[in-house]
Chimera marker file (.cmm) of the C-alpha trace (Angstrom):
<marker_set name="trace">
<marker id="1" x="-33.242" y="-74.596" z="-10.371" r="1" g="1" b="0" radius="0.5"/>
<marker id="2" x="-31.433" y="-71.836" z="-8.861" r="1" g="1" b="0" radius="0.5"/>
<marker id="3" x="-28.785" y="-72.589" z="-5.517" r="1" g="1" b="0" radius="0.5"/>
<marker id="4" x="-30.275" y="-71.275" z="-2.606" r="1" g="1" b="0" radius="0.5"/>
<marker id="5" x="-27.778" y="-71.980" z="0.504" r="1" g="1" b="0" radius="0.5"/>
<marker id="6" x="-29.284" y="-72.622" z="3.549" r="1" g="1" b="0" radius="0.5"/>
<marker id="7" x="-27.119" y="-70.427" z="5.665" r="1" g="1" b="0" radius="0.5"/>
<marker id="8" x="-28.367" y="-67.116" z="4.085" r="1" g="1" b="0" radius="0.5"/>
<marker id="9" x="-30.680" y="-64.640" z="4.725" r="1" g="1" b="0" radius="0.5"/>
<marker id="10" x="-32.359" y="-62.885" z="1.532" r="1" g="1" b="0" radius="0.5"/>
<marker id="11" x="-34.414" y="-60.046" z="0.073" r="1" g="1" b="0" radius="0.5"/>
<marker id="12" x="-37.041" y="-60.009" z="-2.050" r="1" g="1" b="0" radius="0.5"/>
<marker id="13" x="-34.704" y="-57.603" z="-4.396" r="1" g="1" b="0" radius="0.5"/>
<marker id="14" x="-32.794" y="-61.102" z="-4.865" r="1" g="1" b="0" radius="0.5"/>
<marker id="15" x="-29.756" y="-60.056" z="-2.635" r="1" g="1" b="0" radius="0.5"/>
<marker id="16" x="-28.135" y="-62.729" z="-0.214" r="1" g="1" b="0" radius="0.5"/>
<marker id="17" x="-27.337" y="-61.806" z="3.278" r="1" g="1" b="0" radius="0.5"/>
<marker id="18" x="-24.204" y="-63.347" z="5.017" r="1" g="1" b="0" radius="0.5"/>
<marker id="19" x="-24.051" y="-62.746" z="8.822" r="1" g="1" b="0" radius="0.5"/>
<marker id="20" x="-20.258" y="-62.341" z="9.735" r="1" g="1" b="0" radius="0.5"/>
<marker id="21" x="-20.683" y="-61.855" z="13.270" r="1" g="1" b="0" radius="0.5"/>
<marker id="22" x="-20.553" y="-59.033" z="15.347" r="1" g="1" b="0" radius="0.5"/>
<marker id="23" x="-22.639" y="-56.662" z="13.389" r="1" g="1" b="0" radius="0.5"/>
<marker id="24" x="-21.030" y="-57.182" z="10.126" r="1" g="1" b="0" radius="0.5"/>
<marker id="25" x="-23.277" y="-58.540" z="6.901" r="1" g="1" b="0" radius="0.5"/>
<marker id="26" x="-21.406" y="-59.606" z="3.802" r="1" g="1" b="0" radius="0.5"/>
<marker id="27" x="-23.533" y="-58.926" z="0.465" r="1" g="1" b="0" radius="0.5"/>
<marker id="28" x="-23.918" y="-60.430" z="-2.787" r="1" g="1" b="0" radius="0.5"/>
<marker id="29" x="-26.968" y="-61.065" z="-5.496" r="1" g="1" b="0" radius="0.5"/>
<marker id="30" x="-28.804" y="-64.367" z="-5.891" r="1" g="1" b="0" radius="0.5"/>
<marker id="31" x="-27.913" y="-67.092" z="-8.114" r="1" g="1" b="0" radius="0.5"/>
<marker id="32" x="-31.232" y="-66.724" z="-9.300" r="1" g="1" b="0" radius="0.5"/>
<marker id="33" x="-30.857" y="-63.085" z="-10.082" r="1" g="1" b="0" radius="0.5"/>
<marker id="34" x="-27.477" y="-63.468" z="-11.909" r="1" g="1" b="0" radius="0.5"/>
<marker id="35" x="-28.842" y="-65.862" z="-13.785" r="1" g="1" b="0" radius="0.5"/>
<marker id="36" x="-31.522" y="-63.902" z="-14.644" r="1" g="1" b="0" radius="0.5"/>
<marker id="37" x="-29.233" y="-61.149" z="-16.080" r="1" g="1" b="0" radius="0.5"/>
<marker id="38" x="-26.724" y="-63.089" z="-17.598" r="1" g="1" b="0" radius="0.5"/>
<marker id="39" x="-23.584" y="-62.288" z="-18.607" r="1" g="1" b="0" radius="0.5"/>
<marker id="40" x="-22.566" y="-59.365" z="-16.274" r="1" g="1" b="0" radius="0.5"/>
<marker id="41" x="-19.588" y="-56.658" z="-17.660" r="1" g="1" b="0" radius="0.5"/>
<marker id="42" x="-19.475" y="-54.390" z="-15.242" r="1" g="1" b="0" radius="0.5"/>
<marker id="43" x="-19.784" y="-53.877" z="-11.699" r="1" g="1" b="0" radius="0.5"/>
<marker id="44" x="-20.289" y="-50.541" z="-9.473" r="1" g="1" b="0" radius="0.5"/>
<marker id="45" x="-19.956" y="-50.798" z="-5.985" r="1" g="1" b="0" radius="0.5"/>
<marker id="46" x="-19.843" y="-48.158" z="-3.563" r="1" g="1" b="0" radius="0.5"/>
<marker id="47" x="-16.722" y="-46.620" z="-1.980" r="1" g="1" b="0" radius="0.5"/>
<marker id="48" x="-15.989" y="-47.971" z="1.763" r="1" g="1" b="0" radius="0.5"/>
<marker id="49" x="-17.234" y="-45.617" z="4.241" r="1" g="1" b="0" radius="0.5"/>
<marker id="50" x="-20.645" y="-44.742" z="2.435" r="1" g="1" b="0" radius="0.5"/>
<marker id="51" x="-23.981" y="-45.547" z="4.423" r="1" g="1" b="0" radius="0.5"/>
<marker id="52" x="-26.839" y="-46.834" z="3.141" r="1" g="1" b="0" radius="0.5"/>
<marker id="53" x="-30.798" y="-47.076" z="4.367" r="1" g="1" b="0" radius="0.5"/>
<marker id="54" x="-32.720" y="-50.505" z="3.657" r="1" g="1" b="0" radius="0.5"/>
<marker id="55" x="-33.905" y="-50.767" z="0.676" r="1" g="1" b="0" radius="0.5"/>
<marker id="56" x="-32.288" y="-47.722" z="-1.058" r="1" g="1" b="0" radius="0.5"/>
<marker id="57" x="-29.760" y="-48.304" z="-3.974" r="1" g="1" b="0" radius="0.5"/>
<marker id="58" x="-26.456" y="-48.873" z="-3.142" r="1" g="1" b="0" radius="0.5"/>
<marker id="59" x="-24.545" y="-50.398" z="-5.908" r="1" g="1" b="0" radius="0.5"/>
<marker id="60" x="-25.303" y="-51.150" z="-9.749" r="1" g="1" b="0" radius="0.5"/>
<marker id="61" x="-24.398" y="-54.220" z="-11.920" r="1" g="1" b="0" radius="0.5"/>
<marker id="62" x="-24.293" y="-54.341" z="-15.511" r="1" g="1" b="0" radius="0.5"/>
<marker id="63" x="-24.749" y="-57.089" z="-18.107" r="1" g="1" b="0" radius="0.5"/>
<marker id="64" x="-25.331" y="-57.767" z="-21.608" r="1" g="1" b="0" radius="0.5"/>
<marker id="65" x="-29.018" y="-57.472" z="-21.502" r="1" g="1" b="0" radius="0.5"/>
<marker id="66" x="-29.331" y="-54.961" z="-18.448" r="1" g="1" b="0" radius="0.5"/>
<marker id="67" x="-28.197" y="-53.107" z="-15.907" r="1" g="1" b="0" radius="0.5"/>
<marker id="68" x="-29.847" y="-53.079" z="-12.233" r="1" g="1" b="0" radius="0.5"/>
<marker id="69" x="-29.819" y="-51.716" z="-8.868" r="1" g="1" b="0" radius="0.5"/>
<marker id="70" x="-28.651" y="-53.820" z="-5.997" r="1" g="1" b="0" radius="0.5"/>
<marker id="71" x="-30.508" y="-52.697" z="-3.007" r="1" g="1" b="0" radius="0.5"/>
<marker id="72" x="-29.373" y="-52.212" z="0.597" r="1" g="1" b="0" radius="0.5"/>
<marker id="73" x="-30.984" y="-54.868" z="2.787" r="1" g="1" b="0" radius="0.5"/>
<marker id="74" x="-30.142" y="-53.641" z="6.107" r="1" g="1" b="0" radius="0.5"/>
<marker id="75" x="-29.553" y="-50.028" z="7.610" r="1" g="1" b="0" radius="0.5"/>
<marker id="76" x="-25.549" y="-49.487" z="7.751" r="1" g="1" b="0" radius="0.5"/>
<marker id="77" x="-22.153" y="-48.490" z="6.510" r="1" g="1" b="0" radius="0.5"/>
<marker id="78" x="-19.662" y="-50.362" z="3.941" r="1" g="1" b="0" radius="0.5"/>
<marker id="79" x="-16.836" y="-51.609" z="5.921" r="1" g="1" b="0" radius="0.5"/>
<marker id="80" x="-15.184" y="-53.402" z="2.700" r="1" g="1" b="0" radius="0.5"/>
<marker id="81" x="-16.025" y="-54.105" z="-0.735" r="1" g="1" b="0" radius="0.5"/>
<marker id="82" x="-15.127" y="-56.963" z="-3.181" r="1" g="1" b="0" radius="0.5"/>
<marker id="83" x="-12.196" y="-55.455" z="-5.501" r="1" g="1" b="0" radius="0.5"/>
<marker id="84" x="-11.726" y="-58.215" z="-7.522" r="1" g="1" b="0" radius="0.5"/>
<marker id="85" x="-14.960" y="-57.400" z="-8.927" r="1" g="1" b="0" radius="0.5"/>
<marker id="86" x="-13.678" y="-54.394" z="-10.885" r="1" g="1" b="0" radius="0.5"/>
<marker id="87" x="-11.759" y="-56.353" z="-13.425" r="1" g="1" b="0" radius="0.5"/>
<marker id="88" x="-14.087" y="-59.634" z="-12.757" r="1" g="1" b="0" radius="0.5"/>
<marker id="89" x="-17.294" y="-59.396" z="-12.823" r="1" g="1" b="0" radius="0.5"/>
<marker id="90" x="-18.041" y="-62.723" z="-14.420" r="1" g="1" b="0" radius="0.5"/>
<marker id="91" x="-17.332" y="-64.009" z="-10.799" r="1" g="1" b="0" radius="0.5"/>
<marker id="92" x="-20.757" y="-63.178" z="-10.019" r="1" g="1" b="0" radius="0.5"/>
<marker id="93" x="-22.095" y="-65.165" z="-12.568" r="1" g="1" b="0" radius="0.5"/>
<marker id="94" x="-19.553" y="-67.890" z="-11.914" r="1" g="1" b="0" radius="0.5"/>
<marker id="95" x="-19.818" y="-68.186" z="-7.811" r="1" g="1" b="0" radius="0.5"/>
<marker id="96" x="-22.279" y="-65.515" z="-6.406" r="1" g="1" b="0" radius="0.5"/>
<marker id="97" x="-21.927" y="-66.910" z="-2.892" r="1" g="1" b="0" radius="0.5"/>
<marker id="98" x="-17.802" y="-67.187" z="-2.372" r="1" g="1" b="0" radius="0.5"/>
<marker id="99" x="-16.331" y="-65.010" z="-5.090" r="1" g="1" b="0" radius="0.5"/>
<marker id="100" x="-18.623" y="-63.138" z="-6.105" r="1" g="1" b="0" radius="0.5"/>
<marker id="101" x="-19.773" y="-61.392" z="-3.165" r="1" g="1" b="0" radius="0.5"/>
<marker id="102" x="-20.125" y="-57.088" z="-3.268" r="1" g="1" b="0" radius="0.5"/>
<marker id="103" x="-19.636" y="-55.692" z="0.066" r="1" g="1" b="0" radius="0.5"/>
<marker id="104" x="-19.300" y="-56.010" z="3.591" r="1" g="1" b="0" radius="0.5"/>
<marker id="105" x="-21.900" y="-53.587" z="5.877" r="1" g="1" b="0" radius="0.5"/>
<marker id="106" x="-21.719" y="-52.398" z="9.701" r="1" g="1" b="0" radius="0.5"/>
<marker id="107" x="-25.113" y="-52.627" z="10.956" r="1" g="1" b="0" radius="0.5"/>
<marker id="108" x="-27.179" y="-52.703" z="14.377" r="1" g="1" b="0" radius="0.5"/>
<marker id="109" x="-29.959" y="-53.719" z="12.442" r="1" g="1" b="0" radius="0.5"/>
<marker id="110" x="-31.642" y="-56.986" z="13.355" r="1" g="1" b="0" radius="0.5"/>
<marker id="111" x="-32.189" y="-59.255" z="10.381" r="1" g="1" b="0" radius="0.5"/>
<marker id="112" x="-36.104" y="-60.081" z="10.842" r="1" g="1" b="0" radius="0.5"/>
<marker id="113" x="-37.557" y="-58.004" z="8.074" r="1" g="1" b="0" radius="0.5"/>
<marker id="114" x="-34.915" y="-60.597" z="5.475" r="1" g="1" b="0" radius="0.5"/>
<marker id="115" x="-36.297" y="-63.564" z="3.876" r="1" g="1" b="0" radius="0.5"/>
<marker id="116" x="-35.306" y="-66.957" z="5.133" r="1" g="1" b="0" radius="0.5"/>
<marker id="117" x="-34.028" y="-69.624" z="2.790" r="1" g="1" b="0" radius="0.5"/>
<marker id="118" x="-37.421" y="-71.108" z="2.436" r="1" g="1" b="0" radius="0.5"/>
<marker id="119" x="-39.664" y="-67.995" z="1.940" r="1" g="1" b="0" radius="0.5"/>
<marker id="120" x="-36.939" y="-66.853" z="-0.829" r="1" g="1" b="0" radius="0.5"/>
<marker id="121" x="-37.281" y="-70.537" z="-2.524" r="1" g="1" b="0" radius="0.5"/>
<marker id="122" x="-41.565" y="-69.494" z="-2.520" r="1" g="1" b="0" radius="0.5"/>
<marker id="123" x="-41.111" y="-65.969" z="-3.908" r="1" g="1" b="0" radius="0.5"/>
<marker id="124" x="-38.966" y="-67.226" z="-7.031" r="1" g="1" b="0" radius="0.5"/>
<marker id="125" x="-41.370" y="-70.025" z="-7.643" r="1" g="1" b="0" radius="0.5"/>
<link id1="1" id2="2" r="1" g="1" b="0" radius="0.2"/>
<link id1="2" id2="3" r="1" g="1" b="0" radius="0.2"/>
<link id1="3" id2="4" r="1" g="1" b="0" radius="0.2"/>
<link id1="4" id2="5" r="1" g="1" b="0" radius="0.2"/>
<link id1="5" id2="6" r="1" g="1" b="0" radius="0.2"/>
<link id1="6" id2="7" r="1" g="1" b="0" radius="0.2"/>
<link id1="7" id2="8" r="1" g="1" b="0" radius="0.2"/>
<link id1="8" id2="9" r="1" g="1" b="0" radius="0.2"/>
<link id1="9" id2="10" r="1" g="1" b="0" radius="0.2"/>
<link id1="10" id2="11" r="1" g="1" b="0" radius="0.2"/>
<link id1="11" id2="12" r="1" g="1" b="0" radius="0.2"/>
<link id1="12" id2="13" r="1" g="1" b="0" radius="0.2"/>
<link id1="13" id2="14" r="1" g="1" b="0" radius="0.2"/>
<link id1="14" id2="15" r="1" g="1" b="0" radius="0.2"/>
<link id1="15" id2="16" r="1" g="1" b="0" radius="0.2"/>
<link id1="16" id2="17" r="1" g="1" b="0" radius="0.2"/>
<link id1="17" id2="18" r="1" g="1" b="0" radius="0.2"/>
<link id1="18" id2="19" r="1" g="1" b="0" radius="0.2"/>
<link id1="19" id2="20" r="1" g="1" b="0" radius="0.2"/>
<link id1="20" id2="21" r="1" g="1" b="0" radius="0.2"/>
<link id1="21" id2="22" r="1" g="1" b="0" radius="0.2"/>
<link id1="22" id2="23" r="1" g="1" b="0" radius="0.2"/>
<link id1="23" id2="24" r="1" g="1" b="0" radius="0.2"/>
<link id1="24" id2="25" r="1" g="1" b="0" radius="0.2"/>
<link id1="25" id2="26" r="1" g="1" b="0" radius="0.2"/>
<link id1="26" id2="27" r="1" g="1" b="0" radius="0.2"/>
<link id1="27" id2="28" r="1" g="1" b="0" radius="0.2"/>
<link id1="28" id2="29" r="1" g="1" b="0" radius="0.2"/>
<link id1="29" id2="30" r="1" g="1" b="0" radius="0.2"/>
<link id1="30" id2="31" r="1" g="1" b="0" radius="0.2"/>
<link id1="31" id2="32" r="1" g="1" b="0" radius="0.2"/>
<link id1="32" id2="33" r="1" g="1" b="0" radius="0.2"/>
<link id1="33" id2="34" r="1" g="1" b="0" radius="0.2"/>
<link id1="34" id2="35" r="1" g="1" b="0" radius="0.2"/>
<link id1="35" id2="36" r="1" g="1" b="0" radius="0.2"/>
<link id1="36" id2="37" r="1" g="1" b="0" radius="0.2"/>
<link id1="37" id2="38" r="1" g="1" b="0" radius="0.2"/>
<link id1="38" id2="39" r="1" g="1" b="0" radius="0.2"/>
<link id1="39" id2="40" r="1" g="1" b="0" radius="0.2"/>
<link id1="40" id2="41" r="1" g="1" b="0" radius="0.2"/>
<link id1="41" id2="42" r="1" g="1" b="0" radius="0.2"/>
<link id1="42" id2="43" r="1" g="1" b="0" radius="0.2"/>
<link id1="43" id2="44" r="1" g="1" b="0" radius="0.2"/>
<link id1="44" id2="45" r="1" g="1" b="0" radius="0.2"/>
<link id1="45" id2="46" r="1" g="1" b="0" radius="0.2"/>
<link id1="46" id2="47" r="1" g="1" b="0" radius="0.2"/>
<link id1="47" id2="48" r="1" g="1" b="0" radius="0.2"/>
<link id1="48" id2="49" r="1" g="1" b="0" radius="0.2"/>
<link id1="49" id2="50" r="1" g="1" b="0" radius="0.2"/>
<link id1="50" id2="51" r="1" g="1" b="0" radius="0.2"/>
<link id1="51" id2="52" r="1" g="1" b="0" radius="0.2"/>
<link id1="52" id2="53" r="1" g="1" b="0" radius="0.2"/>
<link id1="53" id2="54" r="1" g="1" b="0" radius="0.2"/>
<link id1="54" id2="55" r="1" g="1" b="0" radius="0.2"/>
<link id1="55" id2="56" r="1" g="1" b="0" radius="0.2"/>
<link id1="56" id2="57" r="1" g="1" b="0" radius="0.2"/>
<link id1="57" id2="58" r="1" g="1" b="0" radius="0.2"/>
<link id1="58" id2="59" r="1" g="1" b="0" radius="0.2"/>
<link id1="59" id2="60" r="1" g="1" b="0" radius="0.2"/>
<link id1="60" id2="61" r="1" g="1" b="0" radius="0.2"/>
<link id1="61" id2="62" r="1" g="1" b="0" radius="0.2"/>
<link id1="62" id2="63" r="1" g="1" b="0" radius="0.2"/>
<link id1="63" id2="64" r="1" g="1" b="0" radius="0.2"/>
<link id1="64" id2="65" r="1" g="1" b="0" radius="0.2"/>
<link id1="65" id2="66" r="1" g="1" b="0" radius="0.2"/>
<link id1="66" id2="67" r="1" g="1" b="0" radius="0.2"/>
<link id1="67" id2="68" r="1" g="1" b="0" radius="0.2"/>
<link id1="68" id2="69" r="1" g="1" b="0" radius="0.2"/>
<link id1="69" id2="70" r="1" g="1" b="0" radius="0.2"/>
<link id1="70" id2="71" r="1" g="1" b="0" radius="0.2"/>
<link id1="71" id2="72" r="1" g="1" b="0" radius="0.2"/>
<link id1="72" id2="73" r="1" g="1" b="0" radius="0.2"/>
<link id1="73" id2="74" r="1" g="1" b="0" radius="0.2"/>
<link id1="74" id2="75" r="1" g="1" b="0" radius="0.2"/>
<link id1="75" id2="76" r="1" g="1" b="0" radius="0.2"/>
<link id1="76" id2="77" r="1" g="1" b="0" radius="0.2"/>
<link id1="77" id2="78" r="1" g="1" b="0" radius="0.2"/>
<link id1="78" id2="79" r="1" g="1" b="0" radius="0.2"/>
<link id1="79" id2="80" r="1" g="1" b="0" radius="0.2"/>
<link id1="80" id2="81" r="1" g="1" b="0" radius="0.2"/>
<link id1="81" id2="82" r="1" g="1" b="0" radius="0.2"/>
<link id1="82" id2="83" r="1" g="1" b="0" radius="0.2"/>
<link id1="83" id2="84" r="1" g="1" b="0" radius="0.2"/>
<link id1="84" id2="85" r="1" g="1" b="0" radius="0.2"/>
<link id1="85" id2="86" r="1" g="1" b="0" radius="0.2"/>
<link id1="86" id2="87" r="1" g="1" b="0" radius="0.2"/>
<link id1="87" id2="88" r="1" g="1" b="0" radius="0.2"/>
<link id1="88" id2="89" r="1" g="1" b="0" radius="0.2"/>
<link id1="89" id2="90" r="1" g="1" b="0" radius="0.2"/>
<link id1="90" id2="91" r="1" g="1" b="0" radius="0.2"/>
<link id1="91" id2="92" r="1" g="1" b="0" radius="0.2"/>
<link id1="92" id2="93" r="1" g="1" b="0" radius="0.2"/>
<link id1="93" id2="94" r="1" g="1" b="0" radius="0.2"/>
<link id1="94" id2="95" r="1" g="1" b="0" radius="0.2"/>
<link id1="95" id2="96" r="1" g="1" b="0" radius="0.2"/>
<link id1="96" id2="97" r="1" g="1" b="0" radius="0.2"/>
<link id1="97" id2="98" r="1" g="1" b="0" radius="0.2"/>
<link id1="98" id2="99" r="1" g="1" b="0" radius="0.2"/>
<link id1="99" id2="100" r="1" g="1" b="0" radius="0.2"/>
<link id1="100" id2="101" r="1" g="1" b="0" radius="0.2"/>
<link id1="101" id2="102" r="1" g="1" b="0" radius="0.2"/>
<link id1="102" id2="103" r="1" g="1" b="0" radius="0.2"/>
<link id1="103" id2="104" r="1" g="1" b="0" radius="0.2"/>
<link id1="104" id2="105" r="1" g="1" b="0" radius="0.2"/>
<link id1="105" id2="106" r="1" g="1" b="0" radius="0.2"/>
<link id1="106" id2="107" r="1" g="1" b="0" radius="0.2"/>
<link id1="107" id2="108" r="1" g="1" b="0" radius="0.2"/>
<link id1="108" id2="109" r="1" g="1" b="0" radius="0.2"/>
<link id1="109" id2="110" r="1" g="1" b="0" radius="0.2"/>
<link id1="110" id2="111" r="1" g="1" b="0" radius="0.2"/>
<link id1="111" id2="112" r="1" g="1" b="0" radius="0.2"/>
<link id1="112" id2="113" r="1" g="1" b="0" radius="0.2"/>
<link id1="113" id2="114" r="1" g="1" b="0" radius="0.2"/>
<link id1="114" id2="115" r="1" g="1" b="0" radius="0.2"/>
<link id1="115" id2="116" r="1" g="1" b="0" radius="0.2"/>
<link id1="116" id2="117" r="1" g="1" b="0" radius="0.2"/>
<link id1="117" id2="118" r="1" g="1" b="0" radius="0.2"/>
<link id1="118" id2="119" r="1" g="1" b="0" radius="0.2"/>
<link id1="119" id2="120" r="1" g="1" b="0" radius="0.2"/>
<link id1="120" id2="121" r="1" g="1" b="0" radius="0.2"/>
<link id1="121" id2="122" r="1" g="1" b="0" radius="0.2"/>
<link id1="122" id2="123" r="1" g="1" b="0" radius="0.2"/>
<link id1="123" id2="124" r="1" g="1" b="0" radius="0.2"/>
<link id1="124" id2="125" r="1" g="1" b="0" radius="0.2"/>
</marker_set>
């Protein structure tokens, strides 16, 4: 079964949601969705400064079997983004919620339209 903290927020695109406080949302994909891809090689995140609409792609990830799109999932702008991730992107598949995070976003958005733990839990079965 995949780890689903309870502090999260998440999208049905299988990105976590992190609320930092004061408008500030720190990003990473799902246990269940690096599990899903495996063994990830390479990471491509967006530069700092680059805005993003919900929903629309905003960084790629890239493993043995695949590669996929990780979606936005709020309105905003990339405040920071998780370096180490350029020479280590195993650290997604090793800790997607502490090291392996992507990016940080500035947003106004609220976060209603984002899955709570529970309704995440029901839409991975």
């Amino acid at each position: 079964m995949s780890e689903i903290p309870d502090n999260l927020m998440y999208t049905a695109s299988h990105e976590w949601v992190m609320d930092l406080g004061n408008g500030t949302f720190r990003v990473g994909i799902t246990d269940h969705a690096q599990k899903e891809l495996t063994d990830l090689v390479y990471v491509e995140l967006p530069d700092s400064d680059a805005e993003f609409e919900s929903s629309n792609s905003m960084a790629v990830v890239e493993s043995v079997k695949a590669a996929s799109d990780i979606y936005a999932p709020l309105n905003g702008k990339v405040i920071e983004t998780n370096s180490s991730l350029e020479d280590n992107p195993e650290l997604i598949n090793e800790s997607p919620y502490e090291l392996g995070w992507l990016l940080v976003l500035a947003s106004t958005d609220n976060t209603d339209n984002l899955l709570t733990p529970e309704k995440y839990k029901e839409s991975i079965g």
